[in-house]
C-alpha positions as CSV (number, residue, x, y, z in Angstrom):
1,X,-64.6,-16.9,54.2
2,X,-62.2,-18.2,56.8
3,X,-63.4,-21.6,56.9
4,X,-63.0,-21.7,53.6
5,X,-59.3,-20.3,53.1
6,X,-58.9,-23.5,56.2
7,X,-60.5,-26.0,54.2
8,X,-58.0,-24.9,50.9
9,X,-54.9,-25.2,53.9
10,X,-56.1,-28.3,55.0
11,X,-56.6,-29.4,50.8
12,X,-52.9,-28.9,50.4
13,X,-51.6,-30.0,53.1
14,X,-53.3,-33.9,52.3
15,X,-51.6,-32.7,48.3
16,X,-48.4,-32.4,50.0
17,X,-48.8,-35.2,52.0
18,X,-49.5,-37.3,49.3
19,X,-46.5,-36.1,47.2
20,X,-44.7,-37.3,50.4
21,X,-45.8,-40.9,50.8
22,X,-46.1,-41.5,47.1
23,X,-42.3,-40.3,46.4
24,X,-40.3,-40.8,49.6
25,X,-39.2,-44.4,48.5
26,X,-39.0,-44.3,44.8
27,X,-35.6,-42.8,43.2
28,X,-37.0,-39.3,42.2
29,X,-36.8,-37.1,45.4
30,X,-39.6,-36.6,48.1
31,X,-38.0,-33.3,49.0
32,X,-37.2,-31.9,45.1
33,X,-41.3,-32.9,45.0
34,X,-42.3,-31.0,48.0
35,X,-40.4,-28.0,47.4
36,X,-41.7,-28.2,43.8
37,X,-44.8,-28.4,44.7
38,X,-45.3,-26.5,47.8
39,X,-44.3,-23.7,45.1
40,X,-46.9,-24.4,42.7
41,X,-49.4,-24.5,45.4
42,X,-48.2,-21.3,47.0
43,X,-48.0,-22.7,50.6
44,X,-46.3,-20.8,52.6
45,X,-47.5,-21.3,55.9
46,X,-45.3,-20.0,58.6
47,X,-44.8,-23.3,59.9
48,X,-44.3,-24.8,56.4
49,X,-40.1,-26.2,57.2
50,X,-41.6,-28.3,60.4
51,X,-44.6,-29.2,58.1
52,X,-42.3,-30.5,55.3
53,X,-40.3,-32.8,57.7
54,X,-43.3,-33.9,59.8
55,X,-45.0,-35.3,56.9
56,X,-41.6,-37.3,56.1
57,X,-41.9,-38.7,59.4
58,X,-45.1,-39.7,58.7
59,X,-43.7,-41.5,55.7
60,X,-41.3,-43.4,57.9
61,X,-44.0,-44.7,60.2
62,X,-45.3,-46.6,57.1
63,X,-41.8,-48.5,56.6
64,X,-41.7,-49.4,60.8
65,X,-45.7,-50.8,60.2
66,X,-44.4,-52.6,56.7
67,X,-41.7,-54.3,58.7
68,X,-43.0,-54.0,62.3
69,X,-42.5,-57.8,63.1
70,X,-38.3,-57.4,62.1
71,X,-37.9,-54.6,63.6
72,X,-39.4,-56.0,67.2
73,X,-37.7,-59.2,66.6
74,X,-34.2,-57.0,66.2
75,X,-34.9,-54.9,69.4
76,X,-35.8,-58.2,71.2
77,X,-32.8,-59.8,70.3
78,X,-30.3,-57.3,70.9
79,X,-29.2,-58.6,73.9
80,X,-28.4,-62.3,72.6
81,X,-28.4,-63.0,69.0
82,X,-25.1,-61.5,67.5
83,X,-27.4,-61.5,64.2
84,X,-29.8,-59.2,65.1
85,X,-26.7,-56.7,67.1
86,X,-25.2,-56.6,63.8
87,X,-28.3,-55.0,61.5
88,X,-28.7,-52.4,64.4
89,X,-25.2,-51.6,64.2
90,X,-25.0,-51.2,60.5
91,X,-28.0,-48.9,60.0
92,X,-26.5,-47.1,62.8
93,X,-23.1,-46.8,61.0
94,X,-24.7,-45.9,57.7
95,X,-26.7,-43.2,59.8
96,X,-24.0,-41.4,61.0
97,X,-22.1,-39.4,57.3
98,X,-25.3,-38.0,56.8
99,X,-26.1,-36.8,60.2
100,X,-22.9,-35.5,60.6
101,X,-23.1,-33.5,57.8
102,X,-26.5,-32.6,57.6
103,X,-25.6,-30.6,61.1
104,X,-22.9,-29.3,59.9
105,X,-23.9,-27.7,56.5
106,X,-28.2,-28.1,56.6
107,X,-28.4,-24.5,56.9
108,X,-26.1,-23.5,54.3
109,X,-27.7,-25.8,52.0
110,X,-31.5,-24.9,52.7
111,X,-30.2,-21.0,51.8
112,X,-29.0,-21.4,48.8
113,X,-30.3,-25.0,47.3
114,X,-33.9,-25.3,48.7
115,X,-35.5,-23.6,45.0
116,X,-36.8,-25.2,41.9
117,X,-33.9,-24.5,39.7
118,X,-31.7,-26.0,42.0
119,X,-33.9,-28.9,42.5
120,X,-34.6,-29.5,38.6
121,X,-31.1,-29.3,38.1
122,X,-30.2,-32.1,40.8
123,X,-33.2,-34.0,39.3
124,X,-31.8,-34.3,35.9
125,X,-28.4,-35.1,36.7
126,X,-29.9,-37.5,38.9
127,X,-31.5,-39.4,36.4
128,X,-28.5,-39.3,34.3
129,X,-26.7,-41.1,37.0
130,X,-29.6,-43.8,37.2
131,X,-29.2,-44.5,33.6
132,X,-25.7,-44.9,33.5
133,X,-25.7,-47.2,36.6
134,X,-28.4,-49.3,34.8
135,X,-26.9,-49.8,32.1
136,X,-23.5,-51.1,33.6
137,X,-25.6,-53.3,35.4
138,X,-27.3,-54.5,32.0
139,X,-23.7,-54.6,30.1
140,X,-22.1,-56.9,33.3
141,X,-25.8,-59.6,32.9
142,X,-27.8,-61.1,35.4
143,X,-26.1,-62.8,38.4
144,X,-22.9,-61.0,38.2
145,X,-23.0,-58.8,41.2
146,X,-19.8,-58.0,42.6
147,X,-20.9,-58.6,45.7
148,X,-23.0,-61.6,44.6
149,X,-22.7,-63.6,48.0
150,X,-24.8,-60.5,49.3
151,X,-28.4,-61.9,49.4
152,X,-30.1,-60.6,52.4
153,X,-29.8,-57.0,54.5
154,X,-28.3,-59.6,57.1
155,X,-25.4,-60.2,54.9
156,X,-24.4,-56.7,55.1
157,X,-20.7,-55.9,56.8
158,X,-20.0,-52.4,58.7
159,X,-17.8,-51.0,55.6
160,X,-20.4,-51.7,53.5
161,X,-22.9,-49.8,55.8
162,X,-20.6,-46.9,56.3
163,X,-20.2,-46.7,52.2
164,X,-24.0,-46.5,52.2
165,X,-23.9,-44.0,54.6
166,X,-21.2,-41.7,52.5
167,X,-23.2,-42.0,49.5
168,X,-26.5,-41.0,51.3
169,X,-24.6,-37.6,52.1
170,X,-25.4,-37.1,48.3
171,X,-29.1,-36.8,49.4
172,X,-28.5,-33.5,51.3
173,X,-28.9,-31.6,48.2
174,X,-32.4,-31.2,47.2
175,X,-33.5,-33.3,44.4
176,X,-31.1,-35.6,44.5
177,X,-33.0,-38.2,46.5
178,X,-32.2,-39.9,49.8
179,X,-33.5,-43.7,48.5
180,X,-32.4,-43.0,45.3
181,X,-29.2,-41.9,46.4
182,X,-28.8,-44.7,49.1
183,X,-30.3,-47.8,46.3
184,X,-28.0,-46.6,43.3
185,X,-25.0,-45.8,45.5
186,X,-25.4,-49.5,47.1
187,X,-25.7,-51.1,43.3
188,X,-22.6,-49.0,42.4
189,X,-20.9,-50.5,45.4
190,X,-22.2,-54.4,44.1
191,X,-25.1,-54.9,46.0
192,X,-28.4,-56.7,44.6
193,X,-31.3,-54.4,43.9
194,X,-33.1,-55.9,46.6
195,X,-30.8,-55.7,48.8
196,X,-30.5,-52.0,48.2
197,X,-33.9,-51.5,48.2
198,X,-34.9,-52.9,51.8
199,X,-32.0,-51.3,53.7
200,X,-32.8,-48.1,52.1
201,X,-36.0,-48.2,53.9
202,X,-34.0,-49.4,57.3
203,X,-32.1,-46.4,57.0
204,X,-34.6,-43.7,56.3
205,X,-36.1,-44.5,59.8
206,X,-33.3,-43.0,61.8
207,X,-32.5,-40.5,59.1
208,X,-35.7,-39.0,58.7
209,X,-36.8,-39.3,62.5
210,X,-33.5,-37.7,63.5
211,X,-34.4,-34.7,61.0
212,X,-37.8,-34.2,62.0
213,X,-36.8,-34.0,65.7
214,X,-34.0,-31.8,64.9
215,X,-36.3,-29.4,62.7
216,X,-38.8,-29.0,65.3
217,X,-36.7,-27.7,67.8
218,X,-34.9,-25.2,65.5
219,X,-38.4,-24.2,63.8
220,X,-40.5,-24.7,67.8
221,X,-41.3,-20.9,67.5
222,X,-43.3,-22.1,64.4
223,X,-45.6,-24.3,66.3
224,X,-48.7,-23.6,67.1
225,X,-51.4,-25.5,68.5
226,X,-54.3,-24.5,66.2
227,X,-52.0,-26.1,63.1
228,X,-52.6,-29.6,64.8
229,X,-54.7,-30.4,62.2
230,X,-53.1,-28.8,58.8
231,X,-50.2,-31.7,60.4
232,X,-52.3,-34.0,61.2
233,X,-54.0,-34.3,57.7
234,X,-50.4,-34.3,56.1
235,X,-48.7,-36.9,58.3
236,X,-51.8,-39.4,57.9
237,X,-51.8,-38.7,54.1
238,X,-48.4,-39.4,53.8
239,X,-48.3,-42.9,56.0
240,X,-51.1,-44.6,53.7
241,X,-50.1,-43.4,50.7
242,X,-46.3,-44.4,51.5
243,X,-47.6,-47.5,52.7
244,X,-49.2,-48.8,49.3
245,X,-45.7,-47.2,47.5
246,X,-43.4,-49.5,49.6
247,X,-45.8,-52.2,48.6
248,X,-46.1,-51.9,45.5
249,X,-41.7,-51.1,45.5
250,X,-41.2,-54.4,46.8
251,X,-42.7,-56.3,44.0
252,X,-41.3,-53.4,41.4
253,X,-37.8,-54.2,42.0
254,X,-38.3,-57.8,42.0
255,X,-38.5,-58.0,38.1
256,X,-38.0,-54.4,37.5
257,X,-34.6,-52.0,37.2
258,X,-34.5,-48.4,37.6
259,X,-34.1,-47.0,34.3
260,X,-37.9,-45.4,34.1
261,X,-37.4,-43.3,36.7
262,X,-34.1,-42.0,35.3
263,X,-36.2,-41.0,32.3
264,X,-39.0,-39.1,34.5
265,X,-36.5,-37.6,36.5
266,X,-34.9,-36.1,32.8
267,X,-38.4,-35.0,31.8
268,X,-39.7,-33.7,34.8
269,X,-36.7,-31.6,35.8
270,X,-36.3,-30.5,31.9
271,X,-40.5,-29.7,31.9
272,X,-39.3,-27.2,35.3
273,X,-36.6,-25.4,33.8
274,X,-38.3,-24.8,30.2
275,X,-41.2,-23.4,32.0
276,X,-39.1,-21.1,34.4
277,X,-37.4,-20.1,31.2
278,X,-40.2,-19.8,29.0
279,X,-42.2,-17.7,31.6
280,X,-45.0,-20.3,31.8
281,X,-44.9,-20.8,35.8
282,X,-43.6,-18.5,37.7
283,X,-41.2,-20.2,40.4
284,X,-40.1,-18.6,43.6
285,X,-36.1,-17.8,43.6
């Protein structure tokens, strides 16, 4: 019986960790997922809140092995190309608003946000705002980018990093989406959808490694050394299936806009409030 009840913990945690890697880096919120689904799953382990980040992190060690050969050729160079000193500095400066403010109000905001109403409510409005920002960028036409001499991550400033930054604050409510938050904000700003795109997943690496080593330590009680492989399971999960999502993202956003993941973001958070309504799924407060 008790091998069996492991082998249903260790089933969801790989479910989890595939929600993870699959939704981390597309506009539709890898936490509003998790907490979504770790509610229809009923897991609640005891160490679920270091399981949840752990799993992101796992996520993130997809993006450093997708652009492994950049980021050793930018912590090679820091010491003499100006270039390379100026991309470090910029995803550190767009690091900062949301680490500042995670610390200061993460707690208040995992009290009373962390639940599925909230989260279908931030995934709605969310794809409202994706919509709206598409179709701006249909109604100005092709090419006419405020920011149009912006080709590259390279050609980046520190004011644009630190208005990145600001608008990835909006990704401290759940369901509103840290790439989605940090790619939309950057188009509203001017910058090309590539552009967007790529230094979103420079900035998730600090972000989400900076959370997961801040959550173990407040959660360290938590740990336990017979969980190794409920985390273990997760995290690997989570890298390959993130992995063949940043992939396949790269080539998406080359001919591609957003505007499909505004509509699922609608439906899916309109699907989650009918049925708390309606009584068909019982959702934890």
């Amino acid at each position: 019986m008790e091998t069996n009840l492991n082998l249903l913990l260790l089933a969801k945690a790989a479910l989890l960790g595939m929600v993870e890697g699959l939704t981390e880096f597309l506009p539709i919120s890898s936490t509003g997922h998790l907490v979504l689904a770790s509610s229809l799953l009923r897991f609640d382990h005891h160490g679920v809140q270091v399981f949840e980040i752990t799993i992101q992190a796992g996520a993130m060690l997809a993006v450093i092995w997708h652009y492994r050969a950049r980021l050793m050729a930018t912590a090679l160079g820091l010491s003499s190309d100006p270039a390379r000193r100026q991309f470090a500095l910029n995803v550190l400066v767009a690091f900062v608003p949301a680490a500042i403010l995670g610390l200061l109000l993460g707690s208040l905001i995992k009290r009373h946000l962390f639940n599925p109403t909230a989260v279908s409510i931030a995934f709605v409005v969310g794809g409202v705002v994706i919509l709206l920002v598409e179709r701006a960028q249909r109604l100005r036409g092709p090419g006419s980018s405020p920011r149009s001499g912006v080709r590259t991550v390279d050609d980046l400033t520190p004011t644009d990093a630190l208005r990145i930054g600001l608008v990835q604050c909006a990704a401290l409510i759940p369901g509103t989406s840290r790439s989605g938050a940090t790619i939309i904000g950057s188009m509203l700003l001017g910058l090309p959808r590539q552009v967007a795109t790529e230094f979103s997943f420079y900035l998730g690496i600090p972000t989400l490694f900076a959370a997961a080593g801040y959550s173990m330590w407040q959660y360290r009680d938590a740990l336990r050394a017979d969980d190794a492989s409920l985390f273990v399971t997760g995290t690997v999960v989570a890298f390959f299936s993130a992995l063949a999502c940043i992939r396949w993202l790269i080539r998406y956003v080359s001919t591609h806009d957003f505007s499909p993941f505004g509509w699922y973001r609608i439906v899916f958070g309109s699907l989650i409030l009918l049925s708390s309504a309606s009584g068909w799924i019982s959702w934890p407060a």
